[in-house]
C-alpha positions as CSV (number, residue, x, y, z in Angstrom):
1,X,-49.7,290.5,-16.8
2,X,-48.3,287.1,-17.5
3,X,-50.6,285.7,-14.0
4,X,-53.7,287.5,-16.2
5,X,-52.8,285.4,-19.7
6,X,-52.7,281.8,-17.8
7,X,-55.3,282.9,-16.0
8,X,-56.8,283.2,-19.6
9,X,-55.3,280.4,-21.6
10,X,-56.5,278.2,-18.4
11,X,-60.6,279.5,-19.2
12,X,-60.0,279.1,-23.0
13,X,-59.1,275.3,-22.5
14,X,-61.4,274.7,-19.8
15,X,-64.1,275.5,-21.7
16,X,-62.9,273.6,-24.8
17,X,-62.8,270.6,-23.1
18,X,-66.3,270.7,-21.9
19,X,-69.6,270.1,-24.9
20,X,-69.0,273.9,-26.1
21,X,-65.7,273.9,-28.2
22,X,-66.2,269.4,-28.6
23,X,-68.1,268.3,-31.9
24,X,-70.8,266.4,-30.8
25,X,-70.3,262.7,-30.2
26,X,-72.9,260.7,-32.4
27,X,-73.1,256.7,-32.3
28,X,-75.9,256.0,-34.6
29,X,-77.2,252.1,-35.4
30,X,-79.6,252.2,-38.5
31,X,-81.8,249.3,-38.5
32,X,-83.6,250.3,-41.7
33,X,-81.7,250.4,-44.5
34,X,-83.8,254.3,-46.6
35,X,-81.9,255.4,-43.3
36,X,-78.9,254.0,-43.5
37,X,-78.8,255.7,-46.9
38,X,-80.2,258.8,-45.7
39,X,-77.0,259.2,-42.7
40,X,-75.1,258.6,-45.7
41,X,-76.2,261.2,-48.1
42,X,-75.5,263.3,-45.3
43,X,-72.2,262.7,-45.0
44,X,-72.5,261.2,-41.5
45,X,-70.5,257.5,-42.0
46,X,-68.0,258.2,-39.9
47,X,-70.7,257.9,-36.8
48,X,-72.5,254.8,-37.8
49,X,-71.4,252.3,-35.7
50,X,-73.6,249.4,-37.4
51,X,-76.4,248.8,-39.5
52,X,-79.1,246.0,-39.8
53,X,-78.1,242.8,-42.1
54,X,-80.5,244.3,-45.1
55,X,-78.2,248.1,-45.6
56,X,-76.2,247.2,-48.4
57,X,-76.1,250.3,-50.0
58,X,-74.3,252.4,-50.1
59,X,-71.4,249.7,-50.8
60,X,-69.5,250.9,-47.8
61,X,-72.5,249.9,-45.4
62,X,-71.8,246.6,-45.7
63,X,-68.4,246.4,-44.3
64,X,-70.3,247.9,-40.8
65,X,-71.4,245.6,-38.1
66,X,-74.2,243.7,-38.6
67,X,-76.8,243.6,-35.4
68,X,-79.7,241.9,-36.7
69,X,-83.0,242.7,-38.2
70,X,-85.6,245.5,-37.4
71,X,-87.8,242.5,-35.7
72,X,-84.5,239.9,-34.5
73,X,-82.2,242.9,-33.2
74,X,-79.0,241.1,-31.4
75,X,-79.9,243.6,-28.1
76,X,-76.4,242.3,-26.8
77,X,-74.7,243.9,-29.5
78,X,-76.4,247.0,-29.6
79,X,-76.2,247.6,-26.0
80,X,-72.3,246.7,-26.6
81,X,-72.0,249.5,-28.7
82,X,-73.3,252.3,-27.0
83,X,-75.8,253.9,-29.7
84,X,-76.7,257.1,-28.8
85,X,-79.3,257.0,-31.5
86,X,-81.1,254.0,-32.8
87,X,-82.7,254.5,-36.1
88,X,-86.1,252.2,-36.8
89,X,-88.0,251.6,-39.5
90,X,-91.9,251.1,-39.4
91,X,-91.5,247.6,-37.7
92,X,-90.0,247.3,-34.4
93,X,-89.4,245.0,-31.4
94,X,-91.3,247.8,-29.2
95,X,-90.1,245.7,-25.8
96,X,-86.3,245.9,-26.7
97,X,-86.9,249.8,-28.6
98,X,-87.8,250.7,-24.7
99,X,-85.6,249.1,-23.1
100,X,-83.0,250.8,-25.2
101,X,-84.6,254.2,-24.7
102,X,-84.9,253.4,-21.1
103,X,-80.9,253.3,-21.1
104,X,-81.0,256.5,-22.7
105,X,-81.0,255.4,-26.7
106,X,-82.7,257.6,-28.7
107,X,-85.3,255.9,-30.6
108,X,-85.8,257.8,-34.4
109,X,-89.0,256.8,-36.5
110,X,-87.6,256.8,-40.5
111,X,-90.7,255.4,-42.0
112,X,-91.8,257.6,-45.2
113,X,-94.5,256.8,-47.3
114,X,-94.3,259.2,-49.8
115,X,-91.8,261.2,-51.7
116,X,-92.8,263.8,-49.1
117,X,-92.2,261.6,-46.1
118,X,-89.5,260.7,-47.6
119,X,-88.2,264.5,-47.9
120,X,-89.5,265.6,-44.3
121,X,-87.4,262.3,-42.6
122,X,-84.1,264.0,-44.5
123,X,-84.5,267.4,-43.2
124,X,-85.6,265.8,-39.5
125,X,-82.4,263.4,-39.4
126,X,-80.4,267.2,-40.6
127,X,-81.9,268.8,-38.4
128,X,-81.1,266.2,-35.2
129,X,-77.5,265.7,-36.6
130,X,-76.8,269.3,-37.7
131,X,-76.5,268.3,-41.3
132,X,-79.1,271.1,-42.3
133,X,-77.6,272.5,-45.5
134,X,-76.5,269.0,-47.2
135,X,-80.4,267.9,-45.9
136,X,-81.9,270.7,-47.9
137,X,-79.5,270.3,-50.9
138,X,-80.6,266.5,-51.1
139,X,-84.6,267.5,-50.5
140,X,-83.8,270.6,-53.3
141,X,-82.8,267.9,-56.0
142,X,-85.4,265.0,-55.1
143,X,-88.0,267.3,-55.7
144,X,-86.3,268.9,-59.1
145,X,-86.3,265.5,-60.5
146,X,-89.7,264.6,-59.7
């Protein structure tokens, strides 16, 4: 019996230390700063690991590392940090955006348009960060105050 409940406890942990029982591991860089607020809103802060020099809002994005602009990225830096995601804005170096996805970076478009871009970017980036209810909450009240 005792053999049987190692044999167990040794399964239980094994499998928590693989991707099952781990929260996923997200280093996000925004380099548009309607994303940076959207990660934000989302309550995802605790996984950006820097921003472009324009996200100053809100006021804790500014004390995040700094790796350029959307068209001079410091591609040093980023690749430094290890993104796993690299948010973009309309405007992007396209030669360093694939290099980074050729490293495995996943490039995210956050360009809206329109209140209703706007809204389908915030439940795409809930969606991709499993943030689904707080996306819908935030879509739910843009569009009650428009």
């Amino acid at each position: 019996m005792r053999n049987r409940t190692v044999y167990v406890l040794f399964t239980v942990l094994l499998l928590c230390s693989s991707s099952v029982c781990n929260a996923e591991e997200y280093r996000i860089i925004s380099l548009a700063p309607n994303a940076t607020e959207i990660l934000f809103a989302l309550g995802l802060e605790d996984f950006i690991v820097a921003v472009d020099r324009y996200s100053n809002y809100p006021e804790e994005a500014r004390r995040l590392d700094k790796v350029g602009t959307f068209v001079n990225l410091d591609i040093e830096k980023i690749i430094f940090m290890k993104p796993n995601y690299l948010l973009v804005g309309a405007s992007i170096d396209h030669g360093k955006a694939g290099y980074l996805r050729a490293i495995g970076v996943e490039i995210i478009k956050v360009s809206p348009e329109s209140v209703d871009g706007l809204c389908k970017d915030i439940l795409m980036l809930g969606n991709i960060f499993k943030k689904v209810d707080q996306a819908t909450g935030i879509v739910n009240d843009i569009k009650d105050r428009v």
